[in-house]
C-alpha positions as CSV (number, residue, x, y, z in Angstrom):
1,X,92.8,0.0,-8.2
2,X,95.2,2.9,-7.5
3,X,92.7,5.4,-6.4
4,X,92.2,5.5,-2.2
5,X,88.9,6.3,-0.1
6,X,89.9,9.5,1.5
7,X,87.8,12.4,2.7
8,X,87.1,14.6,-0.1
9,X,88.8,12.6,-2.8
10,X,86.7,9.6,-4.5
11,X,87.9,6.8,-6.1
12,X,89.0,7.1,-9.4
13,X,86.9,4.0,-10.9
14,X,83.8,6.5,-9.3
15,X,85.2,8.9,-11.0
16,X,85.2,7.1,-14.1
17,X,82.0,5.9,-13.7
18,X,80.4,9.4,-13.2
19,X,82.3,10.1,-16.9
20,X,80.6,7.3,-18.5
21,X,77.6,8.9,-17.2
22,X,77.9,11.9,-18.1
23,X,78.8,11.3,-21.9
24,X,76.0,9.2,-22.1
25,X,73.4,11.7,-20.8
26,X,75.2,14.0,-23.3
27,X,74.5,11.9,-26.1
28,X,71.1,11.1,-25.2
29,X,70.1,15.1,-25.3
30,X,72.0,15.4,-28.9
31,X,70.4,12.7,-29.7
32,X,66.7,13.8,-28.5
33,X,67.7,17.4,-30.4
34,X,68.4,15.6,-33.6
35,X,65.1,13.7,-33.1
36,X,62.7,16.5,-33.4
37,X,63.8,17.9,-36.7
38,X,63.3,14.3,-37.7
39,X,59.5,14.0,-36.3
40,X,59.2,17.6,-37.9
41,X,60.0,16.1,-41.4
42,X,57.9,13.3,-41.1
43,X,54.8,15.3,-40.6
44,X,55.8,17.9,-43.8
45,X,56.0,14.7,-45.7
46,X,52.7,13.1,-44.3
47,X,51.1,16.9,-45.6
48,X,52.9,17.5,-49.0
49,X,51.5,13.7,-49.8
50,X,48.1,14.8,-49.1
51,X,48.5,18.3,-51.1
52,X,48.8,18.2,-54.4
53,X,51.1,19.0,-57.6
54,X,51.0,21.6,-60.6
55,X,52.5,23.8,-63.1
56,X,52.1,28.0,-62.9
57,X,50.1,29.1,-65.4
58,X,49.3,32.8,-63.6
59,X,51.6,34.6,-61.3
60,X,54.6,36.4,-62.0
61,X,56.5,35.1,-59.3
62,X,53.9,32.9,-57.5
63,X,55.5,32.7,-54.6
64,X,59.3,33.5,-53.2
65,X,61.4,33.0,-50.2
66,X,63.3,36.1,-48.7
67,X,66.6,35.5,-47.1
68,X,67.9,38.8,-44.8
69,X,71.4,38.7,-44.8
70,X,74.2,41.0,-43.2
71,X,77.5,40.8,-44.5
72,X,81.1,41.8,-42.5
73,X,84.7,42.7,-44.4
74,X,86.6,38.8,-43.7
75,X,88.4,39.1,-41.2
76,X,91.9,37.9,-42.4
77,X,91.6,40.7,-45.4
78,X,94.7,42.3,-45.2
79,X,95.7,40.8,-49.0
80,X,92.5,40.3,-49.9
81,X,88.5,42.3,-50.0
82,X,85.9,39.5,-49.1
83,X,82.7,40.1,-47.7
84,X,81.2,37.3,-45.4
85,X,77.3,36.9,-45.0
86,X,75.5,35.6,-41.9
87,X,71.4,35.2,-42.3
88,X,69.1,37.4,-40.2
89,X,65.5,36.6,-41.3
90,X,63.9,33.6,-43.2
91,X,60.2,34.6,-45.0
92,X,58.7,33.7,-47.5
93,X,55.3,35.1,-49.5
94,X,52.6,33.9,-51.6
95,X,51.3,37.3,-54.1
96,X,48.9,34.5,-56.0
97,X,47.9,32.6,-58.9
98,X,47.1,30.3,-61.2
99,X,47.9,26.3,-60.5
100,X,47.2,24.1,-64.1
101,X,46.8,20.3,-61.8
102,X,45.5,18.4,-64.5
103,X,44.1,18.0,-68.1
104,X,41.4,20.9,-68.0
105,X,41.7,21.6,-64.3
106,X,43.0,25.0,-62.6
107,X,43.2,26.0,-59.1
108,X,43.4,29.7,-58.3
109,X,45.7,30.4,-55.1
110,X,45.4,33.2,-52.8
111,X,48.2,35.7,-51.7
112,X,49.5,34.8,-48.3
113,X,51.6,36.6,-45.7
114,X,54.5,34.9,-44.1
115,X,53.0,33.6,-41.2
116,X,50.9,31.6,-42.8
117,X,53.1,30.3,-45.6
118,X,56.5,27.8,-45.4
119,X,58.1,28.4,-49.2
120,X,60.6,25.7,-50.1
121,X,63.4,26.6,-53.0
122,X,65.7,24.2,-54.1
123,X,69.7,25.4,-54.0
124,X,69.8,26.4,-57.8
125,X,66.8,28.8,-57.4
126,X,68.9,30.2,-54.1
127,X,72.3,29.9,-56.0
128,X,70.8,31.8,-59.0
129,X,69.1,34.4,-56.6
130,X,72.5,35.1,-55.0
131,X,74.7,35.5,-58.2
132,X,71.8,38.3,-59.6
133,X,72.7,39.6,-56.3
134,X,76.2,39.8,-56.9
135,X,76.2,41.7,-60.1
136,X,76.1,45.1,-57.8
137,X,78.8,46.9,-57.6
138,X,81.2,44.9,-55.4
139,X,83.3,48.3,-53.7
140,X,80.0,50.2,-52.4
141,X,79.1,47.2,-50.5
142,X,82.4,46.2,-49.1
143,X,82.1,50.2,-47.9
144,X,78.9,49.4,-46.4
145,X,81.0,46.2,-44.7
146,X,83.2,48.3,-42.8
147,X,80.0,49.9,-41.3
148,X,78.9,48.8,-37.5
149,X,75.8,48.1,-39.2
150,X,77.4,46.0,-41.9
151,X,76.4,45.4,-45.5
152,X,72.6,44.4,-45.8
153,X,71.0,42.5,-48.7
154,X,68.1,40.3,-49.3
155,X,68.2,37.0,-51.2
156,X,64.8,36.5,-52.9
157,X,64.2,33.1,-54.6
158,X,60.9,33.3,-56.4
159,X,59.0,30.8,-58.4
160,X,56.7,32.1,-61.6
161,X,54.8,30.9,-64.9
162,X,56.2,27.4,-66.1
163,X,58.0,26.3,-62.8
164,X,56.3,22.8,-61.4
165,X,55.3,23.3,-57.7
166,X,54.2,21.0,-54.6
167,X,51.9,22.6,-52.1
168,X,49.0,21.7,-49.2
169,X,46.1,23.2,-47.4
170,X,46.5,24.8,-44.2
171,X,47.2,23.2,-41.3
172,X,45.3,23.4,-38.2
173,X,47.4,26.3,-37.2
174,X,46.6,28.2,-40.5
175,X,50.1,27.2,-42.6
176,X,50.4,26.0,-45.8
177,X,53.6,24.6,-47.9
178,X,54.6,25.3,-51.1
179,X,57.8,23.7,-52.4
180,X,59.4,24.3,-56.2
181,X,61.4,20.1,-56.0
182,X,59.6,16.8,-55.1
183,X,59.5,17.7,-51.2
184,X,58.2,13.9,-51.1
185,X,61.4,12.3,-52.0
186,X,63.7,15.0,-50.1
187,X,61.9,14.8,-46.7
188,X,62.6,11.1,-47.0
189,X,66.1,11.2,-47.8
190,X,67.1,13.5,-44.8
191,X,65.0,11.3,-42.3
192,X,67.3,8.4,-43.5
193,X,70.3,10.7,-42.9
194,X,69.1,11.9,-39.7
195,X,68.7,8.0,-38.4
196,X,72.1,6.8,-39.9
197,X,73.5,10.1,-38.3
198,X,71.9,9.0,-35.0
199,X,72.9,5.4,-35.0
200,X,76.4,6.1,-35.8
201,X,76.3,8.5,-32.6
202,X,75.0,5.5,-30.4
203,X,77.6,2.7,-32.3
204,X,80.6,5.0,-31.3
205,X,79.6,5.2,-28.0
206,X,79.4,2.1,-27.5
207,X,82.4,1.5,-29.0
208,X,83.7,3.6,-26.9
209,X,82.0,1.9,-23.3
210,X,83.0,-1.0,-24.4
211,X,86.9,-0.4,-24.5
212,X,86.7,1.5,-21.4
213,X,85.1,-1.1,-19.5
214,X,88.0,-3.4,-20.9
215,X,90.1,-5.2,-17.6
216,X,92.2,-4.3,-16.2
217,X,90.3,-1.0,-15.5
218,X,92.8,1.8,-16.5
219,X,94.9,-0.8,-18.2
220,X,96.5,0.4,-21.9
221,X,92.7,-0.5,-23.3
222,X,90.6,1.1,-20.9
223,X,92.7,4.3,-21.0
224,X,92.8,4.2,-24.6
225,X,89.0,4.6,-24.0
226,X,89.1,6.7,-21.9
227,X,91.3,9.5,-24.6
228,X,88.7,8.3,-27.2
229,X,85.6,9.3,-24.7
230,X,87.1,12.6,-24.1
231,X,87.4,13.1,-27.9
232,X,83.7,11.7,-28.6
233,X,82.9,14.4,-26.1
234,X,84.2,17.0,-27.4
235,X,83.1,15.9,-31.1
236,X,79.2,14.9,-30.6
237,X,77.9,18.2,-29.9
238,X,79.3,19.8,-33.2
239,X,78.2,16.5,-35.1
240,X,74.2,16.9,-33.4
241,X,74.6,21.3,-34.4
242,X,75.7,19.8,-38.2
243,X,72.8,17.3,-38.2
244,X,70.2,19.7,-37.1
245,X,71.2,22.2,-39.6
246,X,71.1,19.1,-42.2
247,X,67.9,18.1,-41.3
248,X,66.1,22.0,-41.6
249,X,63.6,22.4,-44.0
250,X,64.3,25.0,-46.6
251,X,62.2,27.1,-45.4
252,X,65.0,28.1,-42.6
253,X,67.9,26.3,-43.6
254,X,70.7,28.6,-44.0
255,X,72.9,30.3,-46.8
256,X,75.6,32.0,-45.5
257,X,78.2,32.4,-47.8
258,X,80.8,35.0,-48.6
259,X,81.6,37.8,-52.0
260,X,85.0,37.7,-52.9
261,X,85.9,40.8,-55.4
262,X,87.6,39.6,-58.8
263,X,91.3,38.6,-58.0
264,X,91.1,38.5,-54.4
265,X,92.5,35.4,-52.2
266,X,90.6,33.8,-49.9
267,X,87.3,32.0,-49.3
268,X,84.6,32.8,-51.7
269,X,87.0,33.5,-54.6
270,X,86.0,31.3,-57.1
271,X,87.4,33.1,-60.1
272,X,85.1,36.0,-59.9
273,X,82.9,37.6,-57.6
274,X,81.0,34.5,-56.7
275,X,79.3,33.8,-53.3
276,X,79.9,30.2,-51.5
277,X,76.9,27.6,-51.3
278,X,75.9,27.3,-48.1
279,X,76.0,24.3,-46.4
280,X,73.4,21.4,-46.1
């Protein structure tokens, strides 16, 4: 090995070794993040399987889900006027109703406040809660952009008379869940995201140990390891922050998105004044 004992130099396989370490302790905290969101949507699908399923027959809207949003001029705008939305709050509200479950069967639901309700809308109800927004008038809010206070709106994605819903009890700690799409099905397909998004985390990096730990240590393979750890380490945090915003529940996933005035260039200009989908 090239790397001498020396007073306050190591050798450079310790060195290398205390790398190895340290991206593996790295990965196993992303990893442990990206776990809990996981657990979380285990037990919302353990509840919404023991709550139960209906159509609104009473309540105009039922239930919605508030999104605070504040919105800057884009930053790049010198050809173009865009307005780029960051979420504040997440709420959501239950004002009451009626619940048809069955042949000849209603349930009657009670108004309840935020804290004790989780509402779940699917991304058309958002989508079409954003583009009602965004037949304002565009210039007043890009006005209010410029502001150090910004441009404030809310998002409200409501659910009334006809819409099929999936709700639950309270928990223990006095929550229910209330959902507009088969929350069932969805909680289940982002667990089997989250594990595939975990395993392919572990499989790089052992990919990765594996060619670093090729002989001759610091030989063309090991080295080429070694660039390829570097980048993994660089890469896996982002990757666990995208997989934990994948894995939210509706109820505080978030929108984003951007208002692009008719003709503009730039994100968000989608042929009109049209805001982006967030991403999920």
């Amino acid at each position: 090995m090239s790397g001498q004992w020396a007073w306050g130099q190591l050798p450079y396989a310790w060195l290398g070794v205390g790398a190895l370490v340290v991206l593996w302790v790295n990965t196993g905290l992303v990893v442990l993040a990206a776990c809990r969101p996981i657990a979380q949507l285990l037990d919302y699908r353990r509840r919404f399987l023991g709550g139960a399923e209906g159509i609104i027959v009473e309540g105009e809207p039922l239930a919605r889900h508030v999104i605070a949003q504040n919105g800057r001029r884009a930053s790049d705008d010198s050809d173009r006027r865009a307005i780029i939305f960051h979420d504040s709050d997440h709420h959501g509200r239950v004002a009451g109703g009626v619940i048809e479950t069955g042949v000849a069967q209603r349930l009657e639901i009670d108004g309840l406040p935020n804290e004790d309700i989780e509402v779940w809308i699917d991304e058309a109800g958002r989508a079409a809660a954003v583009a009602k927004l965004e037949e304002a008038d565009f210039d007043e809010a890009y006005r209010a952009a410029a502001k150090a206070s910004g441009y404030r709106r809310e998002v409200c994605a409501s659910v009334g008379v006809g819409c099929k819903i999936w709700f639950t009890d309270l928990d223990p700690a006095g929550r229910a869940l209330l959902a507009n799409f088969d929350p069932v099905a969805w909680c289940l397909r982002r667990m089997v995201w989250g594990m595939l998004g975990i395993l392919a985390m572990i499989g790089v990096l052992l990919g990765v140990t594996g060619l670093l730990l090729q002989p001759p240590i610091f030989g063309p393979m090991s080295t080429l390891g070694g660039v390829l750890g570097l980048l993994y380490f660089l890469l896996v945090q982002p990757a666990g922050v995208m997989l934990r915003d994948a894995l939210a529940p509706p109820s505080r996933s978030m929108l984003r998105g951007s208002w692009a005035q008719l003709g503009s260039e730039g994100l968000g200009a989608t042929g009109g004044q049209a805001a982006t989908k967030s991403s999920e």
